[in-house]
N, C-alpha and C positions, 0 to 999 in steps of 0.2 A: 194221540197225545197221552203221554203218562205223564200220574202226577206220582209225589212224596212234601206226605204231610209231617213235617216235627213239631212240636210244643217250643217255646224261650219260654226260661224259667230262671229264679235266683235265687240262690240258695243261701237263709241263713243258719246263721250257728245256733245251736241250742242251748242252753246251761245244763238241762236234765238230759243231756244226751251227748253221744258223739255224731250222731246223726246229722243233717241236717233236715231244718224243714224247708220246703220245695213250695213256691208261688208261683200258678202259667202265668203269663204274661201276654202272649201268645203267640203266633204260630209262623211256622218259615215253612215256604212253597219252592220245592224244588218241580222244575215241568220239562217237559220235553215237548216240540212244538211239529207240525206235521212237514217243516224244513230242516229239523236236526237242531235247533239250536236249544239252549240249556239255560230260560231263562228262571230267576231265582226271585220270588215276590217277599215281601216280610210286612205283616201285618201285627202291630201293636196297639192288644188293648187298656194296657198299662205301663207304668214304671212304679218298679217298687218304690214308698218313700221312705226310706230307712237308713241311720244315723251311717249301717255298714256297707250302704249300698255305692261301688268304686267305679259303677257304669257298664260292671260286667256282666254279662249274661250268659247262661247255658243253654246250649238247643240237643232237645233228647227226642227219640223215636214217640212215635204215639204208642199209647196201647187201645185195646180195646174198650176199656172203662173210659180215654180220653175224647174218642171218638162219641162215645154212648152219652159222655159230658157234656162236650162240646151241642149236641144237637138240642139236648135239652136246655141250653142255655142259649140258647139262639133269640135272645131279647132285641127286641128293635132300639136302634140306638138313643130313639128319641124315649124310649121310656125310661133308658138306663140314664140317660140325661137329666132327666126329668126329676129323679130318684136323687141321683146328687148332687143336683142344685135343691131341692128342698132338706134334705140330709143337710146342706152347708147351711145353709139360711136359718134352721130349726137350731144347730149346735151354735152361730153366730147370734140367735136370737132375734133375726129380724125379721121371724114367723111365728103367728100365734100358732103353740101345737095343735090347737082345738081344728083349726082351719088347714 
């Protein structure tokens, strides 16, 4: 079975640049299966929320640094959970910070 991993990302515009800046999103699975078929997985661990955001997204090759990112970030989902419901709750105010 062969796999190909890309990064979704969206790109916004900058003021100080002509650039954009690039946010992963994350990642589209292309596989090959040991019958020949060519299935295609997409795994989203975001959507940007942003005023320019039209639904579009870009899928771009990994590089070495995404791959070496990606592993290092491999947080269980219930911590990242955990993060931003107290992050919402602390900014709503219906958490003592102390606590």
């Amino acid at each position: 079975m062969s796999k190909k991993i890309m990064n979704i990302c969206f790109g916004r515009e900058r003021q100080d640049s002509d650039k954009k800046s690039w946010s992963n999103h994350g990642i589209v699975l292309f596989s090959t299966d040991d019958e020949g078929n060519e299935p295609i997985s997409i795994k989203l661990n975001s959507l940007p929320i942003d005023k320019d955001f039209d639904g579009w997204l870009s899928v771009f090759e990994q590089t070495d640094r995404d791959v070496k990112s990606n592993d290092a970030n491999n947080i269980p989902p219930q911590v990242v959970q955990t993060t931003i419901l107290k992050t919402l709750f602390l900014n709503l105010k219906l958490l003592d910070p102390v606590g």
